[in-house]
N, C-alpha and C positions, 0 to 999 in steps of 0.2 A: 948362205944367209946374206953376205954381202950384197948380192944382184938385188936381193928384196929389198933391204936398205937402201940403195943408190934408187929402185923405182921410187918409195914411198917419197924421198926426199924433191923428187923432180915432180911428181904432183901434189895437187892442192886440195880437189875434193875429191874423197874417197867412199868407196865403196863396200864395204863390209860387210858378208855374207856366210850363214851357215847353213846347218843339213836340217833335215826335214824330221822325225821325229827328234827335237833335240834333245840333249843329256848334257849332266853340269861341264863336262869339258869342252862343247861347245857355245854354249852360254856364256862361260868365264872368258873364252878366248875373246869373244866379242865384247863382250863389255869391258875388259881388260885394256883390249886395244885401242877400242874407240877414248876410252880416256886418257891413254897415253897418249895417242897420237894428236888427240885435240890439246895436250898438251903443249905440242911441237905447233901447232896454231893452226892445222888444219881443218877442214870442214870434212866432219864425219858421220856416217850414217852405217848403224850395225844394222841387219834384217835376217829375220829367218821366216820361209812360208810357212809355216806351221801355229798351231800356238804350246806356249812352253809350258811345261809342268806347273804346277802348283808350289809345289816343294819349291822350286826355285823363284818363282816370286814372291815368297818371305821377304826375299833380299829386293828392299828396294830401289836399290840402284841399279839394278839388274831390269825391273819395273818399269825405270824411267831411261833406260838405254836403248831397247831392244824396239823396233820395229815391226813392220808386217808388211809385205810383196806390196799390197796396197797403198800405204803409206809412200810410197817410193815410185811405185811405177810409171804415174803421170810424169813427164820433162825426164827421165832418167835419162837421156842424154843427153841436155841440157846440165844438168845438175851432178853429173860424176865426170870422172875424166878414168878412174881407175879402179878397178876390182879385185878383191882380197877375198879368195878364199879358204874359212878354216875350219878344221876338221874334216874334212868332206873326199872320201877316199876315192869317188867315182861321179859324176856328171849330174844322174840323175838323182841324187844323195842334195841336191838345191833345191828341187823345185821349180816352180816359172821362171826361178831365173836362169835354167839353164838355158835357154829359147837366147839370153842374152849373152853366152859365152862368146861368140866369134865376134861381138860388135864392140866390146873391151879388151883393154890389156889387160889379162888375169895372171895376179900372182897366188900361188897356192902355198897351201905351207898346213901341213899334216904329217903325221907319225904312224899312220894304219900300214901294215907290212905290204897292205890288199890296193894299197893306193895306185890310181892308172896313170900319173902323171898329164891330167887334162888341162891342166894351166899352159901357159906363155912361159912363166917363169917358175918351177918346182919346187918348193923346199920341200925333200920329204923324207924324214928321219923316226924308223920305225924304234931306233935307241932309244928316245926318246919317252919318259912315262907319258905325257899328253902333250897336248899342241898348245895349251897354255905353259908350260913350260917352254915349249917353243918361244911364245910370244913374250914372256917375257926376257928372253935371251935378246930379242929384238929390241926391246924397251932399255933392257940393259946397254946394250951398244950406243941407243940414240942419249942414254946418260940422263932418261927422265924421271926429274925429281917426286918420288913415289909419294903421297898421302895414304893415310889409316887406306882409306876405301879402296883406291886404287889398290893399295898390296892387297884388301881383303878378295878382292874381285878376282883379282892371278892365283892368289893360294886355290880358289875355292875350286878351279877347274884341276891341280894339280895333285888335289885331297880326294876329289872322286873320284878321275880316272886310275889312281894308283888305289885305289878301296881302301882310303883314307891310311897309305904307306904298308899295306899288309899283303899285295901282289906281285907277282914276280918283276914286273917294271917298278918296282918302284927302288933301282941300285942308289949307289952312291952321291951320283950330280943330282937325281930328285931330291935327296936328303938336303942338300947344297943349296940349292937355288929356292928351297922351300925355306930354309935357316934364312937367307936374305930378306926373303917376303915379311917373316916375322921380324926380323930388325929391321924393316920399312913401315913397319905395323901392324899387319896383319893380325889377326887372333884367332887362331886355330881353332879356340875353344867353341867361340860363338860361332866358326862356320862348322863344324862338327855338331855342333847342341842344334843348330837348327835345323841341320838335314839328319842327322840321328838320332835323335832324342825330342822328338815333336811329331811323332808317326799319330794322323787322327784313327780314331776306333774303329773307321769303318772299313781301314785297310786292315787292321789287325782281324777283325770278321769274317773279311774276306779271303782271309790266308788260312782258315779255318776250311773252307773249300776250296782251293786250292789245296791243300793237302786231300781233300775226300778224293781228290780227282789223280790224286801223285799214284804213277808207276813205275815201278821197276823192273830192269830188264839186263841182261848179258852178264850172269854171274852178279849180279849190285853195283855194275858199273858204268849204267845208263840210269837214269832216273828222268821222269818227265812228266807237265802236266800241260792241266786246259783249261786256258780263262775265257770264257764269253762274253757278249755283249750282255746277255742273261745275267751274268753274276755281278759287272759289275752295276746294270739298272739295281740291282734286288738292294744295294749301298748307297744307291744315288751318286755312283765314282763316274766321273767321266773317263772314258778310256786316256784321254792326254796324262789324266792325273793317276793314274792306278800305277802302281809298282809291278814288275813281273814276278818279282821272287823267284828268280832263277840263282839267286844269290845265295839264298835260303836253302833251294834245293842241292844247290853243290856242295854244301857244308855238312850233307851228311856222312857219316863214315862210309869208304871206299869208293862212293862213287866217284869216279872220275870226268863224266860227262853227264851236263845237268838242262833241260832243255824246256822252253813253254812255251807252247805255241797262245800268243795272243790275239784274237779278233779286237781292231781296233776301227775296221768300218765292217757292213754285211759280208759275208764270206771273203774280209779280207785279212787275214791272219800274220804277221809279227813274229819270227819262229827265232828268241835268244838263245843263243850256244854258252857254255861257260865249260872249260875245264880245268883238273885242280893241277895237276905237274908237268902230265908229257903229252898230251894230245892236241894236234893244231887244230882246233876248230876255227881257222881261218879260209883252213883248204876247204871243208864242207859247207861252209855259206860259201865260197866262189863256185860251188859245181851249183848251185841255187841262184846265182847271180847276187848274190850279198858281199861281203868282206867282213872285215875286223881284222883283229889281234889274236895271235897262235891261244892265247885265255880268255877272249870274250871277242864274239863273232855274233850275225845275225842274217840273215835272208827275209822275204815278205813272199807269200806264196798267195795265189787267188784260188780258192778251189770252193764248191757248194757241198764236198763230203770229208769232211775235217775230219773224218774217223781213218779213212781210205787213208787221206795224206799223211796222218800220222804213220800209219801202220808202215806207211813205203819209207819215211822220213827215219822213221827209229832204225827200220828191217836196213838200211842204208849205212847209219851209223853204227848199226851193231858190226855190220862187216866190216866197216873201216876198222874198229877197234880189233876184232878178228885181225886182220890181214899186218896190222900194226903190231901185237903182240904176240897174239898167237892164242896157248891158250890163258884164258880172263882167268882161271880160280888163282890164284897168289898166295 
């Protein structure tokens, strides 16, 4: 951590960038840091190519933090001197701006197990419950003086990537560093109330098929479903905004691996991993070129027969599970 500190401190405008579908622990990081650091008097610019969930611009400071590839691209080397990347466990995980990797110093700073160490400078700590955690470790050393919003903005990435303290990442130093947040201000309740307890109707409808479409497989310890562009038109849900309910599906009794392949452009599909105790669904999205975490992993596959792919994708995972315990009845 210290190398990324001594960078941060020897330049002045910075660069801040995340992954491409993003999720609250990359959101939090960035708008987390960008406030911190503009604290320290720097000129800072968060960006993510994509655009962000729904759910997460509730929070409007999140709203009025985050940018977009465009917003930035004109003078970009004019206008930064240094690049931060976070969350982001592989190259292609940015978007356009990886075309900008070699022409920056990039420092990286991630906790995915699956990280490639593509930066200049790495922080990569898969201990770690999320990289906002991370960031705020960094915020902590520079000894900046937190505001209500600022702690709300660091909690709020280290409340979902640890599924609000109820996953296996979520040990002892997340408990720690999350107790500071709320003695800086933060209020757990309202970032919880707003991303759990504000679900609109028409995802709850749609979880409704989503289930018509749920199978089970390998003794009950695959479960898996299909969301299309079809289902989410029929709710007027834009795919950025739709939930996978992979999260859903893993909470059933004994399945162990819970999986949904999502279409989020034409035959392009979104395949989430989630497992409950001992299965690394990290190593199965890396033979798919994805990554993640040994409990929540991902790949994106192209294919025009999503029936086909499933069938090879399950029939895949069913053997890992095979080869891994042996036999499934328990």
């Amino acid at each position: 951590m210290k190398e990324i500190t001594k960078e941060i401190v020897k330049n002045e405008k910075i660069l801040l960038v995340g992954h491409i579908l993003p999720d609250g622990d990359d959101v939090s990081s960035l708008t987390s840091m960008k406030l911190g650091l503009e604290k320290l008097g720097k000129k800072v610019s968060a960006v993510i190519d994509d655009d962000i969930p729904e759910y997460l611009l509730q929070f409007p400071t999140i709203k009025a933090s985050i940018e977009s590839f465009k917003d930035v691209e004109n003078n970009i080397y004019q206008n930064f001197d240094l690049m931060i990347i976070l969350d982001s466990s592989s190259p292609d995980r940015v978007g356009r701006f990886e075309k900008y990797l070699n022409s920056f110093r990039v420092l990286l700073i991630d906790h995915h197990v699956t990280n490639t160490h593509f930066g200049n400078i790495n922080w990569v700590d898969p201990t770690m419950g999320s990289t906002a955690q991370m960031v705020y470790r960094i915020l902590k050393d520079f000894n900046i003086d937190y505001d209500n919003e600022l702690a709300n903005m660091n909690l709020l990435g280290i409340a979902t990537d640890t599924g609000f303290f109820k996953y296996q990442n979520a040990g002892s130093t997340v408990f720690r560093d999350a107790a500071d947040l709320i003695e800086k201000g933060a209020n757990i309740s309202y970032i919880a109330n707003t991303i759990l307890d504000n679900t609109p109707l028409e995802h709850i409808l749609l979880y409704k098929d989503i289930l018509n479409e749920l199978k089970i497989t390998s003794e009950g310890r695959i479960a898996y479903s299909l969301l299309t562009l079809g289902m989410l038109a029929k709710y007027n849900i834009l795919p950025k905004d739709s939930p996978s309910f992979v999260e859903n599906i893993r909470s059933i009794r004994n399945v162990e691996i819970a999986i949904v392949f999502q279409e989020y452009k034409e035959n392009l599909y979104h395949v989430s991993l989630r497992s409950k105790k001992w299965a690394d669904v990290s190593k199965i999205a890396l033979k798919y070129g994805g990554g993640g975490h040994p409990r929540a992993a991902g790949f994106s596959i192209q294919t025009r027969n999503i029936e086909k792919s499933i069938k090879e994708i399950v029939e895949d995972i069913s053997k890992y599970l095979r080869e891994s315990i042996g036999d499934l009845t328990f």
